[in-house]
N, C-alpha and C positions, 0 to 999 in steps of 0.2 A: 791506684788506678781503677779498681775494682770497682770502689766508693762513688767516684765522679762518673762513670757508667751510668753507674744505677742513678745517680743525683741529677745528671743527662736524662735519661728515660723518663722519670718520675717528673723532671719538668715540662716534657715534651707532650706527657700524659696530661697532665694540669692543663697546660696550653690546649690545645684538640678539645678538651671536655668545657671549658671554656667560652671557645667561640662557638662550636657546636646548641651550648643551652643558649647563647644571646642569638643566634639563629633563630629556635625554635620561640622565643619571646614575640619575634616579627608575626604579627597578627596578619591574613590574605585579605585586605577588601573584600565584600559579596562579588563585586562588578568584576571580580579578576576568577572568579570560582566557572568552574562551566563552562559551554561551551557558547550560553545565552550572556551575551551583556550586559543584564538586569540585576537585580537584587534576588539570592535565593528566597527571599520573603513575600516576593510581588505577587500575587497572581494577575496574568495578563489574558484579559479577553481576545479571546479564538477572532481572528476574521469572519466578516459575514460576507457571505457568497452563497447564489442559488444556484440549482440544478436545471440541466433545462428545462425551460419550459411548454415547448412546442409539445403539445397534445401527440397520442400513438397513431400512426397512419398519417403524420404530418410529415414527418420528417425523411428528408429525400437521400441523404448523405449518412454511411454510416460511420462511428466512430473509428479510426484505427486502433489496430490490437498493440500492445506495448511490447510483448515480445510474441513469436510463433506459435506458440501452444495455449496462451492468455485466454479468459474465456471473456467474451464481447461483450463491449460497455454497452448501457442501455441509453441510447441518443435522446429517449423521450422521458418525459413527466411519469412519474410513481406515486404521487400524488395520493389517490384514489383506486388506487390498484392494489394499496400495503395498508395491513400485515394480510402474509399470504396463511392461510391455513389450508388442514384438510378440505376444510367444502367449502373456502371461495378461495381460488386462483384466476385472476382476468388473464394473467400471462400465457396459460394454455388457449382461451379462446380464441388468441390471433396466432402464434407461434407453432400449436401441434397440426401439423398439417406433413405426415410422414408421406405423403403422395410426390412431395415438394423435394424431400433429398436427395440431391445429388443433381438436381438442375440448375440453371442460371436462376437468378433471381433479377428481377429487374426494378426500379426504382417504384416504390409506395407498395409493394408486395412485401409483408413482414418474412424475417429470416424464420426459419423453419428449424424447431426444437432437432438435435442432429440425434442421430441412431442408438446414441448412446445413452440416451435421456427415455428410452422405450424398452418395459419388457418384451413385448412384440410389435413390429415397428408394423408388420403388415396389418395389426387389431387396430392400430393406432393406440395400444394401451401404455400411457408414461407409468413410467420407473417411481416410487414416492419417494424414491433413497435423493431423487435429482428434483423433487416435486416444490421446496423453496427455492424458487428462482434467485431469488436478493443473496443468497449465502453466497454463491459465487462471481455473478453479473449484479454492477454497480453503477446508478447515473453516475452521468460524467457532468464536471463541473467545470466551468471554464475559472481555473484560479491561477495563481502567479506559483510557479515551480517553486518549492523551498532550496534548490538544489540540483543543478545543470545537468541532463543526463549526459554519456558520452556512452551509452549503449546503443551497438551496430545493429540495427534491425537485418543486415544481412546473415542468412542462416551460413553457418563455417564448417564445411565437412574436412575431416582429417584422414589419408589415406594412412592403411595402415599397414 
């Protein structure tokens, strides 16, 4: 009885190992790889889309922020304005105007660099740590979503 156990076992093992390596034989398509339905071999050119193009002081509407704390797309053309270095920033010549924080702002009036972007906001002297504007504020591009958001722009407080 001992015998036929083991001679049980020993085929059940053969079996498994078996269909197991004719599994691993089964080659995946490229087109089944990923999350793209392409060939991992393709390279596929980017979409072409521009930035706005409405000149600074043109633009009446400003972009919505994506969530609460986001810091604000830039509505206009960068164009001519980049690359920002130490000694030319065009974005300070409209933008630092610390006189202006914490007032309304009204339409064709640029937003005003916030308190936090100044060593001393009373000198009007900006911060250089905040002095590349582009690192955090980006034109906006009107392009097709990759991907539906379902993010509640409503702020959710938890009592606790």
């Amino acid at each position: 009885m001992r015998k036929s156990t083991l001679f049980g076992a020993v085929l059940a093992a053969m079996t498994l190992s078996l269909s197991a390596a004719a599994v691993q034989d089964q080659a995946i398509p490229d087109d089944d790889l990923g999350l793209s339905k392409a060939s991992v071999y393709d390279t596929p050119e980017p979409a072409v889309f521009e930035y706005g193009n409405k000149d600074a002081g043109t633009v009446g509407k400003r972009v919505v922020r994506s969530y609460n704390t986001a810091p604000p797309m830039i509505p206009h053309t960068t164009q001519d304005m980049v690359p920002i270095t130490r000694d030319f920033n065009l974005c300070k010549d409209c933008h630092s105007q610390p006189d202006m924080i914490g007032k309304k702002i009204t339409t064709g009036v640029p937003v005003p660099a916030p308190a936090s972007h100044y060593v001393d906001v009373k000198k009007g002297e900006l911060y250089m740590g905040r002095w590349t504007c582009t690192q955090c504020h980006r034109p906006q591009a009107d392009v097709k979503l990759l991907v539906e958001s379902v993010f509640d722009k409503k702020v959710v407080t938890r009592k606790k």
